[in-house]
C-alpha positions as CSV (number, residue, x, y, z in Angstrom):
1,X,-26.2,-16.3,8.6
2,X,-28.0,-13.6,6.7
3,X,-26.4,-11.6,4.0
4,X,-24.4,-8.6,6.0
5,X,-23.7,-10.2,9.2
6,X,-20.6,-10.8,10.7
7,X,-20.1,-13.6,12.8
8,X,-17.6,-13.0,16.2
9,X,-15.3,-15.8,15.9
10,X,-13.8,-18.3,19.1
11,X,-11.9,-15.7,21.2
12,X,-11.9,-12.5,19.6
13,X,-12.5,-9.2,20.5
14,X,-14.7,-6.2,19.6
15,X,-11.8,-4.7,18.8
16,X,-10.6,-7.1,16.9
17,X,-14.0,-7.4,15.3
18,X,-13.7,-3.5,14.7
19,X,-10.3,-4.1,12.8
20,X,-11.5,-7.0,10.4
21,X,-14.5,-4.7,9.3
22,X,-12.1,-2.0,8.2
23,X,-11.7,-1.8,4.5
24,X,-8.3,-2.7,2.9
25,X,-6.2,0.4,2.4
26,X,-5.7,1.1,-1.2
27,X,-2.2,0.4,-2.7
28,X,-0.2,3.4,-4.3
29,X,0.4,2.5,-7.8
30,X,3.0,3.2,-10.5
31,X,0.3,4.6,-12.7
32,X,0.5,7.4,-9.8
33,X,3.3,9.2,-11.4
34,X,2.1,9.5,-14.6
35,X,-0.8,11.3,-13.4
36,X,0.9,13.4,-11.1
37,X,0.7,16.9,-12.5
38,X,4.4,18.7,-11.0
39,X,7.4,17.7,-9.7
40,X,6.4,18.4,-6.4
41,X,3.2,15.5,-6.9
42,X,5.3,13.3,-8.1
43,X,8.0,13.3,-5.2
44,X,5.1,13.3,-3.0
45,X,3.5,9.7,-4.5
46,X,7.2,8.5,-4.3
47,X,7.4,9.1,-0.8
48,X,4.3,7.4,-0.4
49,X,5.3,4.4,-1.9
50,X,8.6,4.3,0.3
51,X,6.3,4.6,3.2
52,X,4.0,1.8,2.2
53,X,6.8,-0.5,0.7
54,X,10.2,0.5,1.3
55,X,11.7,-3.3,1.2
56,X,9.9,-3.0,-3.1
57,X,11.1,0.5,-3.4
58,X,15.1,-0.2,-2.6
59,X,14.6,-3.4,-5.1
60,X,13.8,-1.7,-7.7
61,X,16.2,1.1,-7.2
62,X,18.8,-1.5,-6.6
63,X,17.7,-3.1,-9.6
64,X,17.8,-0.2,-11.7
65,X,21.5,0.7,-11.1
66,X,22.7,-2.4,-11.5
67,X,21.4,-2.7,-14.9
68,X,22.5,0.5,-15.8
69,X,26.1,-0.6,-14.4
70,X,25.8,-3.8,-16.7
């Protein structure tokens, strides 16, 4: 195959196809918040991140009180 072409594999779709060409969505990172200009920014990039990875987001939360319970 030639450099750029994509190949359709055994069974798949166009569609399919379509969705393995997409790019990767970009993850929200901590690094976020400390470039978030107001309050209002920040609370916004949290609520991202509880939308992307709310299973991570209660972790650290629940790791976070229970050290400060320690």
């Amino acid at each position: 195959m030639a450099e750029g072409e994509l190949e359709l594999r055994e069974g798949e779709t166009l569609e399919e196809l379509k969705a393995r060409m997409k790019p990767k969505k970009k993850g929200i990172s901590a690094d976020m918040l400390d470039t978030a200009n107001s309050y209002d920014d920040k609370v916004t990039v949290v609520r991202m991140m509880v939308s992307q990875d709310s299973k991570r987001v209660s972790l650290v939360l629940k790791n976070l009180i229970s050290r400060d319970l320690s």
